[in-house]
N, C-alpha and C positions, 0 to 999 in steps of 0.2 A: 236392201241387204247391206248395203256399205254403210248406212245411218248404223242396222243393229254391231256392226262390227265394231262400229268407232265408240258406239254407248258398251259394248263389251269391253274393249280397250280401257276406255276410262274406267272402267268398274276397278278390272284390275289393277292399272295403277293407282287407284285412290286405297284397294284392300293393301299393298305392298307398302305406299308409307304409313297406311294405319299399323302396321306392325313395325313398321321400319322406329315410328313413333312409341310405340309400346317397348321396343327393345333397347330403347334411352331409360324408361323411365325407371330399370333397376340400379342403372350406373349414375342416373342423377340422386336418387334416393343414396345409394351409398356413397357418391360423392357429399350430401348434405350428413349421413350420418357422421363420415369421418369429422367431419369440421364441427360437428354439435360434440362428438367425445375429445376434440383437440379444444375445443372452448371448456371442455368441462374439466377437463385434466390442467385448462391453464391456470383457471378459478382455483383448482384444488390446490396445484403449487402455490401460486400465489398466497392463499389463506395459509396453509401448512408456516410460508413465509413469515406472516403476519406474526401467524400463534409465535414462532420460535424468535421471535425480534422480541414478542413480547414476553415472552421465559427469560431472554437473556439482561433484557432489561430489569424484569424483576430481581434475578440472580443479581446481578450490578448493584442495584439503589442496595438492598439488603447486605452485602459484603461490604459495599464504600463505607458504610452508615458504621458499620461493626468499626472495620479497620481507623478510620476519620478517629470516633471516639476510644480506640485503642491510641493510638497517634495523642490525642490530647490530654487522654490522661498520665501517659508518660512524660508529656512536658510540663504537665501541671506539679508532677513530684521530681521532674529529675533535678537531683541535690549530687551526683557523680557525673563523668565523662561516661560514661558504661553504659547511664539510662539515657544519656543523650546519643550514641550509637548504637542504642535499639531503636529508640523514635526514628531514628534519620534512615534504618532500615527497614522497617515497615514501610516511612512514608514513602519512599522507592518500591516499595512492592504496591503503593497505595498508586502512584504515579504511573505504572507499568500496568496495572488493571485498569487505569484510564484509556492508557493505550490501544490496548488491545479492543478494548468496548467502541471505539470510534464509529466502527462499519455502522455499528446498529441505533446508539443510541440518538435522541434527537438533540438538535441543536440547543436548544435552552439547556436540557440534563448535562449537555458536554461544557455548555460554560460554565455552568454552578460546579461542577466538578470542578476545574480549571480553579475558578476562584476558592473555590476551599483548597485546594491542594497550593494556591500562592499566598493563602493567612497562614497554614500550615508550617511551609518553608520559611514564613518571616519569622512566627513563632521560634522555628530551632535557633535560626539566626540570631535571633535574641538572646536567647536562654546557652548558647554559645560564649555570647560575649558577657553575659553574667559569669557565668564559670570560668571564664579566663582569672588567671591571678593576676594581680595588680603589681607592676612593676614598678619597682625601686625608685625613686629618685636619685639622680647621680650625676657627679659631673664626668662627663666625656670628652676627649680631646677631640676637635675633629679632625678626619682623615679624610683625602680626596682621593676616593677610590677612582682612578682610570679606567681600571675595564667596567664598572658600574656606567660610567659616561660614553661609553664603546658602544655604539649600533652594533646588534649581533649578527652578522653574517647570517646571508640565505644558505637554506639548507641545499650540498651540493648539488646539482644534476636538477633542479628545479626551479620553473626559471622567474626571475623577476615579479613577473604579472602573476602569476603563480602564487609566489611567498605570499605575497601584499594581500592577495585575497584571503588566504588561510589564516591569516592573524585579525580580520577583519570582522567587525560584528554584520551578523546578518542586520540586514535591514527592517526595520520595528514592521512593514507591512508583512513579514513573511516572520518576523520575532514573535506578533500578538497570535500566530493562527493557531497553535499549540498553548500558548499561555503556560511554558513553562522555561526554567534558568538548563533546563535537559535537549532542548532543542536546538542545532545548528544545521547549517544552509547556505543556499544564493538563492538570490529574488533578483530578477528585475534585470538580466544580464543577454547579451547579446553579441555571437562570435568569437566565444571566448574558451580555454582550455581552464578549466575548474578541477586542483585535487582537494581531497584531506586525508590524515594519515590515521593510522590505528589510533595513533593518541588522542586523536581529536573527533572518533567515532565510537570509540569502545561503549557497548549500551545504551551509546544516545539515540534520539530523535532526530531522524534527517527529513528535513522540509528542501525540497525544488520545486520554484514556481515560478509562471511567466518569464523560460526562458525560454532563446530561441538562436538555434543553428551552436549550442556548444557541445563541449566533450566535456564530460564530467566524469572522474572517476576517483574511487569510494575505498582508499585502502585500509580495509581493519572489519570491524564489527557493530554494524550498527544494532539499537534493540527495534525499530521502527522506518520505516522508509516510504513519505509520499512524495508524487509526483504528479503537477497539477497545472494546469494554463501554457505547455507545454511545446514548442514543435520545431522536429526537426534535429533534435540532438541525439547525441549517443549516452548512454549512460550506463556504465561500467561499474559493478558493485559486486563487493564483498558476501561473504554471509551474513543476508539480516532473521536475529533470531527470534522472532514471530512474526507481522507483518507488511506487505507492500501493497501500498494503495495505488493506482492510478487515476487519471479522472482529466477529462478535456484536452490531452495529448492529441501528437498526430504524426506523423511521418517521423515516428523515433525507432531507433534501436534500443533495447536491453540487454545486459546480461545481470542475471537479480538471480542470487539464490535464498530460498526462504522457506518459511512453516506455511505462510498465505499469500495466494493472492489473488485480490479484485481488480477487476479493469472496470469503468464505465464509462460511457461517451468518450471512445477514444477510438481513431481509426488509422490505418494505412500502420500499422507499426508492428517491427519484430521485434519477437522476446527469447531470448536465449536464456530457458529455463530450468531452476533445480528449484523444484517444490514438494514438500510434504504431503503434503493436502490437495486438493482439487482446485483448480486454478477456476476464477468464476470471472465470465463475460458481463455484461450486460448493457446494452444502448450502444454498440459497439459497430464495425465493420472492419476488415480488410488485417484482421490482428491473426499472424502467423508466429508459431511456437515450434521451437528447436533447443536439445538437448543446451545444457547451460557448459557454456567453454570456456570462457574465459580462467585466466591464473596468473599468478604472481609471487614473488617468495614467501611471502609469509602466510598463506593461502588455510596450510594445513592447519595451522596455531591458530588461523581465527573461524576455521569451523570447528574446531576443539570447543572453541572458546561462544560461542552460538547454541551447543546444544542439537544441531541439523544433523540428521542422519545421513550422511550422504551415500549409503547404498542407495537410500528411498528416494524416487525420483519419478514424478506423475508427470513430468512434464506434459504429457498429451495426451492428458485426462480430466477435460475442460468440459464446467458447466456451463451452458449459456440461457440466460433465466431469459431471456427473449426469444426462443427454442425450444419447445416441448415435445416436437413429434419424433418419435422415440427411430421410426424405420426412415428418416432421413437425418443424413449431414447437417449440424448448421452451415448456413451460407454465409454466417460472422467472423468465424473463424476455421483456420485451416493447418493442416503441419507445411513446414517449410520444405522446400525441397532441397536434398540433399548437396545437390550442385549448388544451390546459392549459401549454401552455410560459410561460403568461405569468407568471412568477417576480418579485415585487418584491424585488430584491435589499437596497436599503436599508434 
């Protein structure tokens, strides 16, 4: 009797995990479906991605190709100042579409750009100093102007190390990466307090790279702003009026207001954001976004002067193309917590 008891016992334990087994295999199965429509949705973004890099590309080559030969043949005829201050405006709008195309296009398309846009700029230079009138020969007494021989005093309230750097040419490794006379910057800098003023950002092209543990900050208006090889510093910025690139950063602060912006390969870092558009992650970790605060007097004169709406404000409305699955958080990024917002900007 006790054999058939113990071969009944087993009967039953072996029917309860045959079910026990059977009742996994609807939540393995749909565990495998989830991840076969999250591989399928990532493909689909991805190609979507492709296709539209490759529209914008199209779009690009066909516009540069128009404008480029618009551009040349105005300097082929200008015989007035007037045709030469259409060229030189175009090619600025020629230069600003360069700009803006960076994210997508590839690296060969952006140099050939680059170099046609510095034959271009030699061209007007040229055709500049052809137009100039020819002056006089004459005799002059000479005069020793004094204050011509006068070091101009540093600009109040900013200090020494300061001045020096503002008046300084960026350095030709962080000059060539733009390839253009519209780009200015620091490279290469370490422990240091870094300004420039509206003057010396209005519409340009702001390159930082390979620095590490400074305070930079950006008064006025730039058209462009990247930020690259980075870590550990603050950086304080104006309204830039279309986009801010990031890229190999790391334990930085921002405050950036803009039309765009990309992060890649950059971690540990907050951003104190006013953005247009949808702010995009990618290759990323540990990046926390907060309402953009930062200000300064002349704050309002250079979002006027930017075009940025500043009612519109997505701050924390981030895509993360390393992230597809639509019923969870990314784990790349995050909103900052309110209690840590508290930023001493000075």
């Amino acid at each position: 009797m006790e054999s058939v008891s113990c071969s009944a016992a087993a009967v039953r334990t072996g029917d309860m995990e045959s079910q026990r087994d059977l009742s996994l295999v609807p939540e393995r199965l749909q565990r495998r479906e989830q991840e076969r429509q999250l591989e399928v949705e990532r493909r689909k973004q991805k190609r979507q991605n492709q296709e539209a890099e490759k529209e914008n590309s199209h779009f690009f080559a066909a516009t540069f190709a128009r404008e480029r030969a618009a551009v040349e043949e105005l300097l082929e005829r200008a015989e007035s100042v007037e045709r030469l201050e259409e060229a030189a405006s175009r090619l600025q709008g020629l230069q600003k579409l360069l700009n803006d195309s960076v994210f997508f296009l590839a690296a060969y398309d952006l140099r050939q750009g680059q170099q046609a846009l510095a034959r271009l700029q030699a061209a007007l230079d040229e055709r500049r100093r052809e137009l100039q009138p020819k002056k006089r020969f004459a005799f002059k007494t000479r005069r020793k102007d004094a204050a011509s021989s006068t070091k101009v005093d540093a600009a109040p309230g900013i200090p020494p190390a300061v001045e020096s750097l503002r008046d300084s040419p960026l350095p030709k490794k962080a000059e060539g990466d733009l390839g253009s006379s519209w780009v200015c910057g620091f490279s290469n800098l370490e422990s240091q307090v870094l300004e420039k003023r509206a003057s010396e950002l209005h519409q340009r092209d702001v390159l930082l790279t390979e620095l590490s543990n400074c305070t930079v900050k950006l008064y006025g208006n730039p058209n462009t702003l990247r930020l690259t090889r980075t870590h550990n510093c603050k950086l304080l910025c104006g309204p830039v009026s279309t986009s801010v690139f990031l890229e190999d950063c790391s334990d930085c602060v921002l405050a950036v207001a803009c039309q765009q912006l990309r992060i890649h390969s950059t971690k540990d870092t907050r951003i104190f954001l006013q953005v247009t558009s949808r702010a995009i992650v990618e290759d990323c970790s540990g990046i926390q976004f907060a309402p953009y605060t930062w200000s300064y007097p002349e704050i309002d004169k250079d979002f006027e002067s930017s075009g940025l709406d500043r009612s519109k404000n997505n701050w924390n409305d981030v895509d993360d193309f390393n992230w597809l699955a639509r019923d969870m958080a990314s784990p790349n990024w995050s909103i900052l917590p309110e209690e840590e917002r508290n930023i001493q900007w000075d």
